[in-house]
N, C-alpha and C positions, 0 to 999 in steps of 0.2 A: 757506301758500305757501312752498313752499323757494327760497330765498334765495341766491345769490351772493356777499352782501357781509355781513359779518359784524354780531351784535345789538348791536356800540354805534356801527352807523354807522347814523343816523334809515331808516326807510323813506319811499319816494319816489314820487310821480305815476312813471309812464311805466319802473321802475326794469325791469331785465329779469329777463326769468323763463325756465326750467328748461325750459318747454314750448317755447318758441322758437329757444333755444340751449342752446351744450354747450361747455363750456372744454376741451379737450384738448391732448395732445403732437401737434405737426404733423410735425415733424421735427427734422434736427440742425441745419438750418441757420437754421430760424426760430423753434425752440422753442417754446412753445404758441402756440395762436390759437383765435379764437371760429368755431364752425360754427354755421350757420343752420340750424333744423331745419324752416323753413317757406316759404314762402314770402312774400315784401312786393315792391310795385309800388314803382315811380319816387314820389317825394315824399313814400313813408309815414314817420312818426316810427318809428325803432327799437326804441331806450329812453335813458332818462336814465341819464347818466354820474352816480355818488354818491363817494362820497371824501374824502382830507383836506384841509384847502386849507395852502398851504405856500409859504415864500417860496424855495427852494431849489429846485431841480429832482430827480428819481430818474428811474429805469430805467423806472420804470411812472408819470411823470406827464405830467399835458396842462397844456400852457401856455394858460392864460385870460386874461391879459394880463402887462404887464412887470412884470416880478419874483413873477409869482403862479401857483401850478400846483399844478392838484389831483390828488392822487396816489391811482391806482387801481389796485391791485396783485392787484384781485380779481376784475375784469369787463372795463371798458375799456382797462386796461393791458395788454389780452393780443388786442386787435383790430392784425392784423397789418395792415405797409404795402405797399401797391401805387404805383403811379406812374399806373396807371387805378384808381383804388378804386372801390366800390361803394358807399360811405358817407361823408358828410360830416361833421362836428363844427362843428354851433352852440353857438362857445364862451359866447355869453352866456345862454342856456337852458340849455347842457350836454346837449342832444337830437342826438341822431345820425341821420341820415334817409338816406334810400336815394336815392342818387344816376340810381341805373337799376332794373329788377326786378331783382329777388336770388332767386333758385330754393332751394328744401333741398336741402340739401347742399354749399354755396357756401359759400367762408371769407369771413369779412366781412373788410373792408379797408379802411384808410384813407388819405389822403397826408399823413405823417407833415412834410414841408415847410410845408403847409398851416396849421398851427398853431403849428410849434416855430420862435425866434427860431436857438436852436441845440439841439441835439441831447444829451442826456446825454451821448451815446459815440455816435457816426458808424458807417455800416455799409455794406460792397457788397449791391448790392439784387440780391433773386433774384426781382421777380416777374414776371416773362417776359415783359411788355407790350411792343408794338413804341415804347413812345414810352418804355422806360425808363432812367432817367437814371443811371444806373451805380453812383451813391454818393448815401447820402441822411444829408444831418448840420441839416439845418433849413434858413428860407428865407434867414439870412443869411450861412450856410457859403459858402465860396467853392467853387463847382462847378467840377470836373476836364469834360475837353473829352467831351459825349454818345458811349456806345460804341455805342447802336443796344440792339435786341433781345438779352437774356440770357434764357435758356431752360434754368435747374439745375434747378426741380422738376418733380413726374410732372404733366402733366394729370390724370389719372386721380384722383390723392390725395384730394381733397374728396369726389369719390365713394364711396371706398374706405371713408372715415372715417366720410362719414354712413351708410352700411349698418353698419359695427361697432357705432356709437352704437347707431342703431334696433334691432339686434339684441339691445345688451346694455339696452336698455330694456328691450324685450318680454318676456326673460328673467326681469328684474325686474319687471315684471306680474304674467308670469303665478307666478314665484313669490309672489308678494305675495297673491293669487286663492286660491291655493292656500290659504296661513298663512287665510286670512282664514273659508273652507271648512270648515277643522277646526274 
């Protein structure tokens, strides 16, 4: 099984795999994030979060409780935030579960308020929900007054993204098909 997270971090129940998702560049403003390559209903398990555990905070880790946060710089650290996500984080499991269905081709998403006491580094939020909250720096950041609906990215992108994927999969198929022929 190809892997996500690198051979000295243990393999895990539920870890995510290749076939489900796909780590990519989303854009400039949110830099990578995870695509779904399948689909999952309301209350399935995702996959388990793996990583270091750390009493300090980075760019790429989730707060498990105070002063502890396991840093994932290679799967979960790259699930972008929404202010509607479509994923939760049960930090005591480290199981991520689908909030609603999640269709392929949908970026997973999480509310990054929802776990963080504060925020590495604070950010204007672009994920164009009508319920989103303009700046997102964790649940004990002191929040600036709601600006309503922000609308920077394409609708379209998730779609866009998961055709490139599946295409440069196939590619990889069928050359693979090929190598294998001779």
């Amino acid at each position: 099984m190809k892997r996500f997270y690198p051979d000295h971090l243990p393999v895990i129940p539920n870890e995510p795999c290749w076939e489900d998702f796909c780590v990519l560049d989303v854009d400039d403003k949110r830099g990578q994030g995870v695509l779904v390559l399948r689909e999952f209903s309301q209350g399935s398990v995702l996959f388990r979060m793996n990583g270091t555990l750390k009493t300090e905070m980075t760019l790429h880790s989730l707060q498990m409780g105070p002063g502890l946060h396991l840093d994932d710089p290679y799967f979960a650290g790259k699930v972008l935030h929404s202010c509607e996500p479509n994923s939760w984080l049960d930090t005591e499991t480290r199981l991520y579960i689908a909030t609603r269905d999640i269709a392929a081709g949908e970026l997973l998403t999480m509310d990054y308020d929802e776990t963080e006491d504060i925020l590495f580094r604070a950010f204007p939020c672009c994920c164009g929900s009508d319920t989103c909250r303009g700046t997102i720096g964790g649940r004990l950041a002191k929040k600036p007054a709601r600006r309503g609906r922000r609308q920077t990215v394409s609708s379209d992108l998730p779609a866009q993204l998961y055709a490139t994927v599946m295409a440069e999969r196939q590619t990889y198929a069928d050359q693979f098909a090929t190598a294998s022929v001779s």
